[in-house]
C-alpha positions as YAML, in Angstrom:
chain: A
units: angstrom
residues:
- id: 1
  name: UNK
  ca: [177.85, 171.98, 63.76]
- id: 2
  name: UNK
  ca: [181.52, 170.58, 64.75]
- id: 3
  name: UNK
  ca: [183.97, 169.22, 62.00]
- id: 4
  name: UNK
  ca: [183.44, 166.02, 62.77]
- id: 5
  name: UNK
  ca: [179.84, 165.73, 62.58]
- id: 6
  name: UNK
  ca: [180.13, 167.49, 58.96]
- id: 7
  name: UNK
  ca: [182.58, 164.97, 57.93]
- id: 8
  name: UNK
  ca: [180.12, 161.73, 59.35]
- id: 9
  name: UNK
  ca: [177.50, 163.52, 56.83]
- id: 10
  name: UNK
  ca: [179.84, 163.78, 53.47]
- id: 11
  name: UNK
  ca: [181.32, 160.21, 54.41]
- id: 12
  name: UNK
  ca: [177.42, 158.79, 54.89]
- id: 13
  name: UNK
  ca: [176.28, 160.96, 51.87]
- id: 14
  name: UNK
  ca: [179.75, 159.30, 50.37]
- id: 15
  name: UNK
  ca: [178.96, 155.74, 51.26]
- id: 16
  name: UNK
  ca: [175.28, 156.24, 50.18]
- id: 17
  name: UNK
  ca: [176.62, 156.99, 46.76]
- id: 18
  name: UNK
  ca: [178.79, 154.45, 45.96]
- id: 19
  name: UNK
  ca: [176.49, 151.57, 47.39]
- id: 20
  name: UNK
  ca: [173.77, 153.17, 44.62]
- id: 21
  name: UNK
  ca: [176.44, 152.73, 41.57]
- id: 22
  name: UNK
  ca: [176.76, 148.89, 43.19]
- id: 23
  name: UNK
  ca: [173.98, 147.14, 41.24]
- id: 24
  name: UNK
  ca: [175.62, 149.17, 37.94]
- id: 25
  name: UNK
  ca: [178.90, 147.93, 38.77]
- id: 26
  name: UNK
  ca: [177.84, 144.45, 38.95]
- id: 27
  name: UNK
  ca: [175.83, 144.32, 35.73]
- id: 28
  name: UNK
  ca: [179.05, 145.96, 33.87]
- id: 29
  name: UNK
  ca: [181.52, 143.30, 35.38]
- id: 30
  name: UNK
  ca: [178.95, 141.07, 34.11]
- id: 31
  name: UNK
  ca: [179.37, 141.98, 30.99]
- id: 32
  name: UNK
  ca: [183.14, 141.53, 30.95]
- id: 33
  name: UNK
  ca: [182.99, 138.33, 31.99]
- id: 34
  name: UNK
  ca: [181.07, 137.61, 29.03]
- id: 35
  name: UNK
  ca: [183.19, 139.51, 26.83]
- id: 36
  name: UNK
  ca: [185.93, 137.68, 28.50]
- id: 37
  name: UNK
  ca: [184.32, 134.33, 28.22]
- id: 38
  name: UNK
  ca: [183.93, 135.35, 24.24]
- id: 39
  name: UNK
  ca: [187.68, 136.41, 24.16]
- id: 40
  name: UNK
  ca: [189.08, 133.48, 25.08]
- id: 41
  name: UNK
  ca: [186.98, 131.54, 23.12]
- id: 42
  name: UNK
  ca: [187.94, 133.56, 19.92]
- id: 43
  name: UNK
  ca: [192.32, 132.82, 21.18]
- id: 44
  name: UNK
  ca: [191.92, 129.30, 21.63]
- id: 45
  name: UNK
  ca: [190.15, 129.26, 18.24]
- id: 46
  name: UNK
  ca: [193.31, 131.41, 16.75]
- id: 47
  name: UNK
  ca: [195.92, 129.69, 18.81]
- id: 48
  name: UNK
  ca: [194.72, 126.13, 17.24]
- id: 49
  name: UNK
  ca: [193.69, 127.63, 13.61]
- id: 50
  name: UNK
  ca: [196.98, 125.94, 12.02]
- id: 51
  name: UNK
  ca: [196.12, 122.83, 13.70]
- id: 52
  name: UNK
  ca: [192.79, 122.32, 12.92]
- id: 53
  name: UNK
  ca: [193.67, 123.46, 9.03]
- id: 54
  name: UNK
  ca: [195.93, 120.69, 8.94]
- id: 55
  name: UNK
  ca: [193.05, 118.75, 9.71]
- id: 56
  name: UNK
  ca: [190.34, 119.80, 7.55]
- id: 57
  name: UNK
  ca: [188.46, 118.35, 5.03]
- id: 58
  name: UNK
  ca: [186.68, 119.72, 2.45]
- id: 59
  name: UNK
  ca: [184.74, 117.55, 1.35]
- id: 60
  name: UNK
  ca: [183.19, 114.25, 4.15]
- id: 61
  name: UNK
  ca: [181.54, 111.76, 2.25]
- id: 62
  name: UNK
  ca: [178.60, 113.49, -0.44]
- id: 63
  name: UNK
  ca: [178.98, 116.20, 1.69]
- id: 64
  name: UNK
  ca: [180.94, 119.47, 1.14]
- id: 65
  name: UNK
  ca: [182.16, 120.57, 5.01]
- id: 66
  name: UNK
  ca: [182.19, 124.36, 6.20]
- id: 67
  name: UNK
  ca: [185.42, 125.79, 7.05]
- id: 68
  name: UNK
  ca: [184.98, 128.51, 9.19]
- id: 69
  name: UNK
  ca: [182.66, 125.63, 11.91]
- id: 70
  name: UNK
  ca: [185.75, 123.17, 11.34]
- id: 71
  name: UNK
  ca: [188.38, 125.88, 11.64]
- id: 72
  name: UNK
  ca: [186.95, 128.00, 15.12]
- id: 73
  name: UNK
  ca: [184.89, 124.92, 16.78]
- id: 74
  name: UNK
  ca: [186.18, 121.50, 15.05]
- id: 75
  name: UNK
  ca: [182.51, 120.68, 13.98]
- id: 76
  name: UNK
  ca: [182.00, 119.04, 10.71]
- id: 77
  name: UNK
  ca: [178.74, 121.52, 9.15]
- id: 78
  name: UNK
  ca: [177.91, 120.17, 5.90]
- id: 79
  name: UNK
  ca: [177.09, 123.00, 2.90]
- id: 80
  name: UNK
  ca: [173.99, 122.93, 1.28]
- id: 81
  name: UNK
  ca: [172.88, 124.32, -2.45]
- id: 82
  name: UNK
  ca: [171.52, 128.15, -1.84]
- id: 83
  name: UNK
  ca: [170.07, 130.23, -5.02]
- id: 84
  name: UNK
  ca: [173.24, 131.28, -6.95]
- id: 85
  name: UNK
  ca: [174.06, 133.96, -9.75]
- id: 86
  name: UNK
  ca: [174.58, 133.98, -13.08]
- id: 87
  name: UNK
  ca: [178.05, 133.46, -12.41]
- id: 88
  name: UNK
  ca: [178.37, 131.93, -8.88]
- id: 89
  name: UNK
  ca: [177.73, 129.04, -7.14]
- id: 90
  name: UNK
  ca: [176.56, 129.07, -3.63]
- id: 91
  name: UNK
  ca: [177.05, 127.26, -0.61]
- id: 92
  name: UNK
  ca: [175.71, 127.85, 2.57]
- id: 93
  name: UNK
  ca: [176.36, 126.53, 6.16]
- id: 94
  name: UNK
  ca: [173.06, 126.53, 8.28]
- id: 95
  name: UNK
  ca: [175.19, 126.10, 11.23]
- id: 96
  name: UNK
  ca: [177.21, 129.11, 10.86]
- id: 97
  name: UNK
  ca: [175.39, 130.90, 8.52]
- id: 98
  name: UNK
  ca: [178.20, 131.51, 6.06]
- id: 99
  name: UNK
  ca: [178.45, 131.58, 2.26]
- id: 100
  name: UNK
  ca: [180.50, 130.76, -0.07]
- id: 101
  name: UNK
  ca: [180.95, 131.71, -3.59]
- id: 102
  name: UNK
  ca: [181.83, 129.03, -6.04]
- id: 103
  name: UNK
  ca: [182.35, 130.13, -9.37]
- id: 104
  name: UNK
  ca: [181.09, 128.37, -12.40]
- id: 105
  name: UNK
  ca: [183.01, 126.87, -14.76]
...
Protein backbone atom coordinates (compact mmCIF):
# COMPACT_ATOMS: atom_id res chain seq x y z
CA UNK A 1 0.00 0.00 0.00
CA UNK A 2 1.73 3.47 -1.18
CA UNK A 3 1.93 6.55 1.26
CA UNK A 4 -0.53 8.21 -0.26
CA UNK A 5 -3.25 5.82 -0.25
CA UNK A 6 -2.50 5.34 3.68
CA UNK A 7 -2.78 8.96 4.18
CA UNK A 8 -6.47 9.16 1.96
CA UNK A 9 -7.49 6.40 4.75
CA UNK A 10 -6.35 8.40 8.15
CA UNK A 11 -7.66 11.74 6.45
CA UNK A 12 -11.23 9.80 5.53
CA UNK A 13 -11.08 7.93 8.93
CA UNK A 14 -10.14 11.77 10.11
CA UNK A 15 -13.02 13.47 8.39
CA UNK A 16 -15.39 10.62 9.45
CA UNK A 17 -14.60 11.56 12.98
CA UNK A 18 -15.04 14.95 13.24
CA UNK A 19 -18.36 15.02 11.10
CA UNK A 20 -19.64 12.36 14.08
CA UNK A 21 -18.70 15.01 17.03
CA UNK A 22 -20.86 17.61 14.57
CA UNK A 23 -24.36 17.03 15.97
CA UNK A 24 -22.44 17.32 19.70
CA UNK A 25 -20.91 20.41 18.71
CA UNK A 26 -24.04 21.97 17.69
CA UNK A 27 -26.13 21.04 20.72
CA UNK A 28 -23.12 22.53 23.01
CA UNK A 29 -23.00 25.91 21.00
CA UNK A 30 -26.57 25.72 21.64
CA UNK A 31 -26.24 25.84 24.90
CA UNK A 32 -23.98 28.89 24.94
CA UNK A 33 -26.13 30.80 23.18
CA UNK A 34 -28.51 30.29 25.83
CA UNK A 35 -26.14 30.86 28.48
CA UNK A 36 -25.23 33.84 26.51
CA UNK A 37 -28.74 34.97 25.96
CA UNK A 38 -29.04 34.56 30.04
CA UNK A 39 -25.74 36.57 30.48
CA UNK A 40 -26.66 39.44 28.95
CA UNK A 41 -29.84 39.49 30.34
CA UNK A 42 -28.37 39.27 33.95
CA UNK A 43 -25.64 42.77 32.69
CA UNK A 44 -28.31 44.79 31.42
CA UNK A 45 -30.18 44.01 34.66
CA UNK A 46 -26.80 45.06 36.69
CA UNK A 47 -25.82 47.83 34.37
CA UNK A 48 -29.44 49.57 35.03
CA UNK A 49 -29.79 48.31 38.88
CA UNK A 50 -29.01 52.06 40.13
CA UNK A 51 -31.47 53.30 37.75
CA UNK A 52 -34.26 51.33 38.29
CA UNK A 53 -33.60 51.74 42.35
CA UNK A 54 -34.00 55.26 41.87
CA UNK A 55 -37.19 54.37 40.58
CA UNK A 56 -38.73 51.99 42.84
CA UNK A 57 -41.52 51.96 44.89
CA UNK A 58 -42.27 50.09 47.67
CA UNK A 59 -45.33 50.30 48.16
CA UNK A 60 -48.18 51.01 44.63
CA UNK A 61 -51.42 51.75 45.84
CA UNK A 62 -52.74 48.82 48.77
CA UNK A 63 -50.17 46.98 47.34
CA UNK A 64 -46.64 46.27 48.70
CA UNK A 65 -44.29 45.88 45.24
CA UNK A 66 -41.39 43.19 44.96
CA UNK A 67 -38.01 44.46 44.57
CA UNK A 68 -35.99 42.01 43.11
CA UNK A 69 -39.09 41.88 39.72
CA UNK A 70 -38.80 45.87 39.80
CA UNK A 71 -35.04 45.91 40.22
CA UNK A 72 -33.86 42.96 37.29
CA UNK A 73 -37.12 43.31 34.89
CA UNK A 74 -38.97 46.79 35.81
CA UNK A 75 -42.27 44.82 36.55
CA UNK A 76 -44.39 46.01 39.33
CA UNK A 77 -45.19 42.19 41.32
CA UNK A 78 -47.32 42.94 44.14
CA UNK A 79 -46.47 40.86 47.69
CA UNK A 80 -48.96 38.88 49.16
CA UNK A 81 -49.45 37.65 53.07
CA UNK A 82 -47.58 34.00 53.33
CA UNK A 83 -47.72 31.99 56.86
CA UNK A 84 -45.18 33.86 59.08
CA UNK A 85 -43.27 33.03 62.45
CA UNK A 86 -43.53 33.86 65.71
CA UNK A 87 -41.39 36.64 65.04
CA UNK A 88 -41.57 37.41 61.27
CA UNK A 89 -43.71 38.65 58.88
CA UNK A 90 -43.82 37.29 55.44
CA UNK A 91 -44.18 38.45 52.10
CA UNK A 92 -44.08 36.64 49.10
CA UNK A 93 -43.87 37.50 45.32
CA UNK A 94 -45.73 34.81 43.16
CA UNK A 95 -44.01 36.23 40.26
CA UNK A 96 -40.58 35.73 41.39
CA UNK A 97 -41.02 33.52 44.02
CA UNK A 98 -39.13 35.50 46.64
CA UNK A 99 -39.64 36.16 50.36
CA UNK A 100 -39.25 38.52 52.50
CA UNK A 101 -38.94 38.70 56.15
CA UNK A 102 -40.69 41.48 57.94
CA UNK A 103 -40.19 41.57 61.45
CA UNK A 104 -42.87 42.27 63.94
CA UNK A 105 -43.05 45.00 65.94
Amino acid sequence: MSIETILGYEAAYLAKSMQGAAPELEAELREIERRKIEIVAKLNAAKFAQKHLLDFRPRVGRDFQCPRCWLQNETRSALVAAPGTNTDNILRCHACGADYLIPLQ
